[in-house]
C-alpha positions in Angstrom: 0.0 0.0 0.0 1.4 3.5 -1.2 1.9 5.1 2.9 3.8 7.5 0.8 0.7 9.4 0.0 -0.4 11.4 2.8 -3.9 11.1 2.9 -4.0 7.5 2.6 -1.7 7.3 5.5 -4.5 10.0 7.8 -6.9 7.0 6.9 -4.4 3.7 8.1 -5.2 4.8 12.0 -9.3 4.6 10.7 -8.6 1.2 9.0 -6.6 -0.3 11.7 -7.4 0.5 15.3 -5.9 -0.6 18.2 -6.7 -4.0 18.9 -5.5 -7.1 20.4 -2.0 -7.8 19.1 -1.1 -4.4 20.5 -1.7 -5.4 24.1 0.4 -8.4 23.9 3.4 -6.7 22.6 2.8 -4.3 25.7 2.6 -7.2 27.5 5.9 -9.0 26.1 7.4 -5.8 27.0 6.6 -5.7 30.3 6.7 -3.3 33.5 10.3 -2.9 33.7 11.6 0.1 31.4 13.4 -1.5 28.3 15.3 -0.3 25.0 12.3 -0.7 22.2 13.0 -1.1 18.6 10.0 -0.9 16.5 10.7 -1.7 12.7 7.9 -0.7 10.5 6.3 1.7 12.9 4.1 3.1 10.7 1.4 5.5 12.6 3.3 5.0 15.9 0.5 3.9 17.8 2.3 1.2 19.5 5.4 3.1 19.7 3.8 5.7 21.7 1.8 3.0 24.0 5.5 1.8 24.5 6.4 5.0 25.6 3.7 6.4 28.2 4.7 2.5 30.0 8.2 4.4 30.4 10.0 2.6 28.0 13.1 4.4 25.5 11.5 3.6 22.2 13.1 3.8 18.7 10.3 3.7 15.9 11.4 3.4 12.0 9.3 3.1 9.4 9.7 4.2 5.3 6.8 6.5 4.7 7.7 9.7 5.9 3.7 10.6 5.8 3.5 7.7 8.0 5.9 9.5 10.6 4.3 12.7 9.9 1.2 11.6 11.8 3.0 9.8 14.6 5.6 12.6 15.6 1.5 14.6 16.4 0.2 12.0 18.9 0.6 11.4 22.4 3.7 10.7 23.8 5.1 11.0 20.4 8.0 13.6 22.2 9.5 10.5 23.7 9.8 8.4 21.0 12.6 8.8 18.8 11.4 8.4 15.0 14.2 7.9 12.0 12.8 7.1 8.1 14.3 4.2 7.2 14.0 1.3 6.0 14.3 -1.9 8.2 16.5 -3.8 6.3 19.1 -1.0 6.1 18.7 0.5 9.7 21.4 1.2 11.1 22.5 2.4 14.9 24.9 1.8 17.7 21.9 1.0 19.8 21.1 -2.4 21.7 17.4 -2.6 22.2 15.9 -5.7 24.6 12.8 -5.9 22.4 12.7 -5.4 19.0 9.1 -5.7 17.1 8.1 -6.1 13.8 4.0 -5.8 14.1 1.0 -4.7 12.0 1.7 -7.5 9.7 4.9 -5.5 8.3 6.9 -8.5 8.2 4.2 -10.0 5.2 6.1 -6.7 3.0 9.2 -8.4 3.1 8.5 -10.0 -0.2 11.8 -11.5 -1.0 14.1 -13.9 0.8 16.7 -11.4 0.6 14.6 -9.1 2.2 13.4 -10.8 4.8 17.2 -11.6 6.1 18.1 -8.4 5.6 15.5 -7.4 7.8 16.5 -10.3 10.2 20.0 -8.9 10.1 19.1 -5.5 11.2 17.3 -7.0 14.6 20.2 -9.8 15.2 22.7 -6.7 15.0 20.6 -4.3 17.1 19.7 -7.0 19.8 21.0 -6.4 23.0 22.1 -9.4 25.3 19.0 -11.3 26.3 16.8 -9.5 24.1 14.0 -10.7 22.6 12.7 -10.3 18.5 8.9 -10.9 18.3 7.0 -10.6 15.0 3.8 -12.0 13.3 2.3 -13.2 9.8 -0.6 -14.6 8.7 -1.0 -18.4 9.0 -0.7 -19.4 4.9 -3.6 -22.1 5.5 -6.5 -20.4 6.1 -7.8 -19.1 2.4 -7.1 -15.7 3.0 -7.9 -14.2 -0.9 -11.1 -16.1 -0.7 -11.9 -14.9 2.5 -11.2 -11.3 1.8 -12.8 -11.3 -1.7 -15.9 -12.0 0.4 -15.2 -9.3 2.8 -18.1 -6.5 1.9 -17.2 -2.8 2.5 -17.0 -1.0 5.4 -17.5 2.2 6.8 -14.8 3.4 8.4 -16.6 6.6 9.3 -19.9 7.9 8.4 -19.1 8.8 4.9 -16.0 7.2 4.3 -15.9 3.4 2.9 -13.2 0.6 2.6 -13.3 -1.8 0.1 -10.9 -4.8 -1.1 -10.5 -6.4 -4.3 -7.8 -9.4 -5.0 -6.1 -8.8 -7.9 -3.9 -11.5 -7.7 -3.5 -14.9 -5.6 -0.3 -16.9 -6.7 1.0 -19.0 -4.3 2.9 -17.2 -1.3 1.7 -13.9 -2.8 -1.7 -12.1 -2.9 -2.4 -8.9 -4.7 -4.7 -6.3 -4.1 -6.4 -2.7 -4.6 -8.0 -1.2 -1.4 -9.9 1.7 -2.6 -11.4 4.3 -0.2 -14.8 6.3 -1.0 -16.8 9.4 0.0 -19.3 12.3 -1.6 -15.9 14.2 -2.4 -13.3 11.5 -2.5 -11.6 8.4 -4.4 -8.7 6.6 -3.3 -7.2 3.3 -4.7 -3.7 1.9 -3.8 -2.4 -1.3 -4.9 -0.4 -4.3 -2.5 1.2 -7.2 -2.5 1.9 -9.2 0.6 3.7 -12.8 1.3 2.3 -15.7 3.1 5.3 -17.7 4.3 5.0 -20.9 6.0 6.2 -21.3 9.6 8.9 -23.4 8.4 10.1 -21.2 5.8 10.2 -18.1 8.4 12.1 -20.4 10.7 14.5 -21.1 7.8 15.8 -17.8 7.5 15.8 -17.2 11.1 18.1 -19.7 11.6 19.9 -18.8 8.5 20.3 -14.8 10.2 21.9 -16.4 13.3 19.2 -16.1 15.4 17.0 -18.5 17.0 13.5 -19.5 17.6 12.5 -19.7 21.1 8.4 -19.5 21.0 5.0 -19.7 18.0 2.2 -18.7 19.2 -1.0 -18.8 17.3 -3.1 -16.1 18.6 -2.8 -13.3 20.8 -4.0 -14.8 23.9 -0.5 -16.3 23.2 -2.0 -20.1 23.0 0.3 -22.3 20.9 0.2 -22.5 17.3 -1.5 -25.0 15.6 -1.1 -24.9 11.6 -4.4 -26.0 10.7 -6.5 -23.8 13.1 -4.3 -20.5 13.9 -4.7 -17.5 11.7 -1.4 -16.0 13.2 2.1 -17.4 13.2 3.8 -15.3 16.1 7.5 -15.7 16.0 9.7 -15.2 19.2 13.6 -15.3 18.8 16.6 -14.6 20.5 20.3 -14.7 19.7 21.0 -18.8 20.6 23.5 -18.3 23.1 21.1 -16.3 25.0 19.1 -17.1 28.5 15.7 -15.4 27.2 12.7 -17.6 28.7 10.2 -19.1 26.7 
């Protein structure tokens, strides 16, 4: 999706509210204050949840439209925001929890991209530091479910609507086009659907290690024919993080 345009950025927040994921990153962060890398930050809603908890947050994300409308929010003066990329971020900070969330990690549509992304969090872990991330479960018939998804309303005058373009194995492709009385919006995507043995691959491959799947955000175990998340916890190997 083009974040680069600015008003289809002031709509993401409208499409995608807080829900349930974001609690259990705040959760796997915990009470303590720690070092917070968010990769793919977009809005910086969770960034700046991370922040009123008291933790030092990092958020990176591309679009600079998306970091236009987080650097306005609450809390947003705590957070430090850098456009970038995440697999060419670089920093001499160590962060004890680095996040990939929002589904980001499905935008990595490459292998190549997807380690370097991998080697940005294995470089910027700090000692005992944990990666979490999620994608969608590749089982569940995601283009045939979302083909059947009617429009919503994301306000009283504005409308959402999805159409596949494309389903080709790992990859579906599609146009999400945004209506009102005085407004047309259409923006084209394409996201991956890797399997959970793929992802652990090129984990593995980057030098890091998986420690936890979960399959939903009530953090129950993953089960590949019922889960509609794949929730990937990893560590540098050598670490002591607990499961």
């Amino acid at each position: 999706m083009d974040y680069s345009n600015a008003r289809v950025a002031e709509l993401y927040d409208l499409a995608n509210p807080r829900a349930q994921d974001a609690d259990f990153y705040l959760a796997l962060a915990g009470s303590s204050t720690r070092r917070i890398l968010d990769l793919g930050c977009g809005t910086g809603t969770l960034c700046c949840a991370f922040a009123e908890c008291g933790h030092h947050v990092t958020g990176v994300d591309p679009a600079a439209a998306m970091l236009a409308i987080a650097r306005r929010k609450q809390h947003a003066g705590r957070v430090e925001w850098v456009e970038c990329a995440a697999q060419s971020y670089r920093s001499q900070g160590r962060y004890d929890l680095i996040v990939m969330t929002g589904h980001a990690f499905q935008c990595l549509l490459t292998d190549d991209d997807t380690l370097a992304a991998l080697e940005t969090m294995r470089l910027h872990l700090a000692p005992d530091g944990a990666i979490a991330f999620e994608t969608r479960n590749p089982r569940v018939d995601w283009a045939r479910e979302w083909a059947a998804r009617p429009p919503r309303m994301l306000t009283s005058q504005m409308s959402e609507n999805l159409r596949i373009t494309r389903a080709d194995g790992e990859f579906i492709s599609f146009e999400t086009s945004y209506r009102s009385p005085n407004e047309e919006l259409t923006t084209a995507s394409t996201l991956r659907f890797p399997s959970r043995k793929h992802v652990a691959t090129l984990i593995a491959r980057s030098g890091l290690a998986v420690r936890n799947v979960f399959g939903d955000w009530d953090s129950s175990p993953f089960d590949p024919t019922l889960s509609r998340e794949i929730i990937f916890i990893a560590a540098n190997p050598s670490d002591r993080l607990s499961s």
